[in-house]
N, C-alpha and C positions, 0 to 999 in steps of 0.2 A: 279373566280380563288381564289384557299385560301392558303394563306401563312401558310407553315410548320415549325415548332421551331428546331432551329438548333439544334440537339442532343451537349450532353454533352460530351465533350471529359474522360472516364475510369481515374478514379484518378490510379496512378500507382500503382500496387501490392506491399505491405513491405513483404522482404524474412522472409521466418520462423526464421533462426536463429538470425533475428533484432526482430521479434515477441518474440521470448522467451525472448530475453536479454529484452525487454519492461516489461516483463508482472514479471519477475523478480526485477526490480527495480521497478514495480507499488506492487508487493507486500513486499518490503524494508518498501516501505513509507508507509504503510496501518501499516504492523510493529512496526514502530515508530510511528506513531498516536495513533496506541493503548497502546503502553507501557506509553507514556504520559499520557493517560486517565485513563489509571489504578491507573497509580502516584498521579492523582488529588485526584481519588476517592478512597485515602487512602490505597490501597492497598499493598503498598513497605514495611511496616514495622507491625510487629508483637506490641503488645501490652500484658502488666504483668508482670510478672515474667523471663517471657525467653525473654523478649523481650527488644529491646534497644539496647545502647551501638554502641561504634565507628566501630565494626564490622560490626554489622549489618547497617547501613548506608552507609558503601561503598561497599557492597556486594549484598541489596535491589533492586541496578538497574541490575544486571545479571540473579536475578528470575525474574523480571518484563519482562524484554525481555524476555526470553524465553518462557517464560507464553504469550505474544503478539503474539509469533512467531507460537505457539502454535494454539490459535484462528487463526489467517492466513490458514495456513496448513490446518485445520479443514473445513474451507471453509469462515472463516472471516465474514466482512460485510457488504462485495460487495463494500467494498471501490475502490480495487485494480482490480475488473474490468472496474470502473467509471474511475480510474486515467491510465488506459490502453488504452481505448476511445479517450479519449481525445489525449493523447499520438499518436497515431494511425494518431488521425484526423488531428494532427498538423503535424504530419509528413507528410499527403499526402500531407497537403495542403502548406508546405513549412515554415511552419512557425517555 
């Protein structure tokens, strides 16, 4: 006589419109990871001649975003499928 492994009870299905609102907010945050990284690696602000000044320091993080937002749309770098995942997997699993 051989013992059978009791099947897994189907994690439950998330509805599409909880999927999109997910995958929406997973790419928020890919987003803002990247506008950050851009920041580090210098990229917010112009250098020489045109460049400088109190304008452009508070005006640098609205091109940065959207430069981020940019890459996203584009197809990113697979962050905001990895942070969708997860997303997903905590919600089946209750967490």
């Amino acid at each position: 006589m051989s013992i059978k492994p009791i099947p897994s009870a189907p994690s439950p299905a998330i509805p599409p419109k909880r999927q999109e609102a997910m995958m929406a907010r997973a790419k928020e945050l890919e987003g803002l990871f990247l506008s950050e990284m851009l920041g580090k690696a210098g990229l917010d602000a112009m250098r020489g001649d045109f460049g400088g000044g109190i304008g452009e320091e508070q005006f640098a993080s609205f091109l940065r975003n959207e430069q981020a937002r940019a890459i996203v749309e584009s197809g990113g770098i697979g962050l905001s499928e990895q942070l969708f995942r997860a997303m997903a997997k905590a919600e089946r699993h209750g967490e």
